[in-house]
N, C-alpha and C positions, 0 to 999 in steps of 0.2 A: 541583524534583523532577518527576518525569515519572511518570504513572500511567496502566494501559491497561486498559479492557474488552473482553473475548474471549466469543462468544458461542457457543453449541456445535456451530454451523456456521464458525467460526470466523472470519464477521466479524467488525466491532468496533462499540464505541460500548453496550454493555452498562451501562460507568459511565464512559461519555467517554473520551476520550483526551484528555492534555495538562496542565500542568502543575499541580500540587496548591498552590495559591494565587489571590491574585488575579486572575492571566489565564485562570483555570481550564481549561476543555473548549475545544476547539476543532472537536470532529465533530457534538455534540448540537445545538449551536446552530441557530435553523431546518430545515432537511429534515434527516434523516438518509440523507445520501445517501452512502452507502459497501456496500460490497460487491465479491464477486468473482462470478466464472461460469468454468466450463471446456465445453469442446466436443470432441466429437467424431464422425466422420461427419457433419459438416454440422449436430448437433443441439447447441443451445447451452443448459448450464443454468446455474441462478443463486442467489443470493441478494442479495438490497437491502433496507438498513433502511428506505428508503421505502415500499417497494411490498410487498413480502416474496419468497418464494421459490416457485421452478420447478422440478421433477424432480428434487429431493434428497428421496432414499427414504429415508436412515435419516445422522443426526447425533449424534455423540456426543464430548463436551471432557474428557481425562481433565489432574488438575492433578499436575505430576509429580516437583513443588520448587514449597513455598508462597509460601519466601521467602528476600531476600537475593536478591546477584546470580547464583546459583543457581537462580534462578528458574526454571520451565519448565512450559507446558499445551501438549498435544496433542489439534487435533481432526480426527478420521476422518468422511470423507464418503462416501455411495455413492452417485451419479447414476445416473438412469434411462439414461441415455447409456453406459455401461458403464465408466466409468472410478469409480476411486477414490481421493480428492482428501486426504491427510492436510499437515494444516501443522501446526508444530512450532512454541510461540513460546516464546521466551528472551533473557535480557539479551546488550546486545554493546557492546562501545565503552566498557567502564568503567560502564554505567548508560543513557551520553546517548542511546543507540537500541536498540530492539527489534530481534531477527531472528525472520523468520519461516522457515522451511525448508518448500517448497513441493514434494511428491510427486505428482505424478498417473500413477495404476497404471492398466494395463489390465487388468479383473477380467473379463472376457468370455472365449470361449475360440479368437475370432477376431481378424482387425486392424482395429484401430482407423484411420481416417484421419483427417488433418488436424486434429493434436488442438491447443487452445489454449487459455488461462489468459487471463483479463481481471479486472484491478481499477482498479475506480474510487474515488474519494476528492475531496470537498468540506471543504474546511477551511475553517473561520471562527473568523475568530484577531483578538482584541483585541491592540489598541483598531482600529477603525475597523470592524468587519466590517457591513455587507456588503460597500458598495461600497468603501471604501479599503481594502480587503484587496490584493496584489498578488504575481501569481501565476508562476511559470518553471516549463518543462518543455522538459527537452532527451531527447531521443532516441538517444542513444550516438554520434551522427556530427555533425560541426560540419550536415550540411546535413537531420537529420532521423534518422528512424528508421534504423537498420541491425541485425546479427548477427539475431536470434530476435524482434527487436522489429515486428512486420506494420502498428502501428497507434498513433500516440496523438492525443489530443485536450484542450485546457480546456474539456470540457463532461462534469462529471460526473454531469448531472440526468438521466440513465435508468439502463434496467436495464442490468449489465453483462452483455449475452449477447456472446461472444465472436464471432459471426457477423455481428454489426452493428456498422460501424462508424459513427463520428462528423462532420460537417462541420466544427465551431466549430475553427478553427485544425490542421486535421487535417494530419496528421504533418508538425507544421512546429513547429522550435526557438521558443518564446516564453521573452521573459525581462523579469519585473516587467511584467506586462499588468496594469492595474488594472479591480476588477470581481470579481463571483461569479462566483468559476471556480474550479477544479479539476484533474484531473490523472487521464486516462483511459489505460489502456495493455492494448494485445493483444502478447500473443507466440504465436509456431508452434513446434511442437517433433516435426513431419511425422507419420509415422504409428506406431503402440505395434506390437507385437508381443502377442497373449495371455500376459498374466503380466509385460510390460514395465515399465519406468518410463523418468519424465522428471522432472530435480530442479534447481530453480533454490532461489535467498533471496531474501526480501524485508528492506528495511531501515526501519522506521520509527522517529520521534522528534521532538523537538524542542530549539530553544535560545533563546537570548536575541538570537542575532543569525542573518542568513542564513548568514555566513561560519562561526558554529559548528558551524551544521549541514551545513555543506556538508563543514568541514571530518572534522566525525564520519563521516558518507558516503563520504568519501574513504578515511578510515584503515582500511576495511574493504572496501575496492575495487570500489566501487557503478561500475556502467558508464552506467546511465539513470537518470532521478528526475526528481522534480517535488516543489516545496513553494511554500508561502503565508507571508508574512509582512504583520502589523499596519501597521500609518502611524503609526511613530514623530513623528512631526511632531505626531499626538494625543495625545501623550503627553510633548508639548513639547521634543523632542526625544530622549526617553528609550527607555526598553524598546519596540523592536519587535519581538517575539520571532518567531520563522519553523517553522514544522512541517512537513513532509512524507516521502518516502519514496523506496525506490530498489531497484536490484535488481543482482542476482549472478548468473551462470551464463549468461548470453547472449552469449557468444562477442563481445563486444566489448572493446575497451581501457577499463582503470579511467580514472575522471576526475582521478586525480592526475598523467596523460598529457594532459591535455584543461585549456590555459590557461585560471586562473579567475584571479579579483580577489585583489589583491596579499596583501590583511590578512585572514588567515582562521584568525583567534584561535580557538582550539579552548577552550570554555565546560563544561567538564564538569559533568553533573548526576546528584543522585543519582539513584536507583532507589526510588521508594514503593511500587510492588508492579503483582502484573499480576492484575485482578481478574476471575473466570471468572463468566458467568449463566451456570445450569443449565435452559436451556430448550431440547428436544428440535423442532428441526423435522426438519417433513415434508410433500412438496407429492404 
């Protein structure tokens, strides 16, 4: 089963993410390093469970289905930057993945420029974590970033301000890189209009194997992602279960166009529930 924390800025890691059992959490584990940021006019804000948050004036998580694959919390952001950032989250895939539904409005009464969405995400996934954890992030393009994608990186250890980007592997395909690493991504979505919007998905989850989750990723027509899986080899050859994430709405081809490994058994898992903290920030 798969269990997620939503915080009422609506990152995560509130009561972990990942699976309700022995391989438990997979974000609490050392830093909490997760979070997003959106920008606009050049000014980037943020939130990070490491460090905390930037120019988020008012947060609030309303839960909108407790429970069942019905499930659903929404939470409303306003940025000093003028935008207003709501994500939606809800089951998908049967259970085996979360969707996030990612709004950024411009609440100002001029144009926004160059507006962008960044999250970052450190998984630490049993058995092996830290260093035999092992890591892929593709890009939407066999050669890297394309459509709305401006940026990724395996260095999830800073803040996600969408203005800065990353060296460590920067906008370049890695796949099964072993090591503490992660999975950073910037998108552009140009300039808002007063009272506009821009709406992409997020996919997150977990399974027992990479090919399940790739597979669940797939059936939902993820175009970019990134995920972590354990060192089955600790586990004597057994469960190396894999976690990560992905996304919808950037003008690129799904990855069920984009040749992946042959056997990619689809692992369905329940749903245990999506667990909201009630704590109000504000920077």
């Amino acid at each position: 089963m798969v269990r997620m924390g939503v915080k009422d800025d609506g990152s995560l890691g509130a009561d972990g993410v990942g699976f309700v059992g022995p391989t438990g959490d997979a974000i609490t584990p050392g830093c909490l390093c997760e979070g997003w940021g959106a920008a606009a006019n050049g000014v980037g804000n943020y939130t990070y469970g490491a460090t905390g948050t930037s120019g988020i004036m008012t947060a609030a998580l309303t839960t909108l289905q407790s429970s069942g694959l019905g499930l659903s919390a929404q939470s409303i952001v306003t940025l000093s930057n003028g935008l207003q950032v709501t994500q939606t989250y809800s089951a998908a895939a049967g259970g085996t993945l979360f969707k996030v539904n990612v709004e950024l409005k411009n609440s100002t009464t001029g144009l926004l420029t160059d507006v962008r969405y960044a999250r970052t995400l450190d998984w630490d996934v049993t058995p092996g974590f830290y260093e035999s954890n092992y890591t892929t992030v593709y890009g939407g393009t066999p050669t890297g970033p394309g459509g709305k994608v401006l940026h990724t990186s395996t260095d999830p250890f800073a803040e996600p301000n969408p203005m800065v980007l990353r060296s460590r592997d920067a906008d370049t395909n890695v796949v099964n890189q072993r090591g503490d690493l992660g999975g950073y991504f910037v998108f552009g979505f140009g300039d808002l209009a007063a009272g506009a919007s821009a709406n992409f998905d997020t996919y997150i989850g977990a399974s027992e194997t990479s090919g399940g989750l790739l597979s669940a990723l797939g059936s939902v027509g993820v175009e970019a992602y990134s995920f972590t899986t354990g060192d089955s080899a600790l586990a004597g050859g057994g469960f190396g279960p894999a976690y990560g994430y992905g996304f919808v709405g950037l003008g690129l081809p799904p990855i069920v166009e984009v040749p992946e490994p042959a056997s990619l058994a689809l692992i369905g898992l329940g749903l245990a529930g999506l667990a909201a903290s009630r704590r109000r920030k504000k920077a």
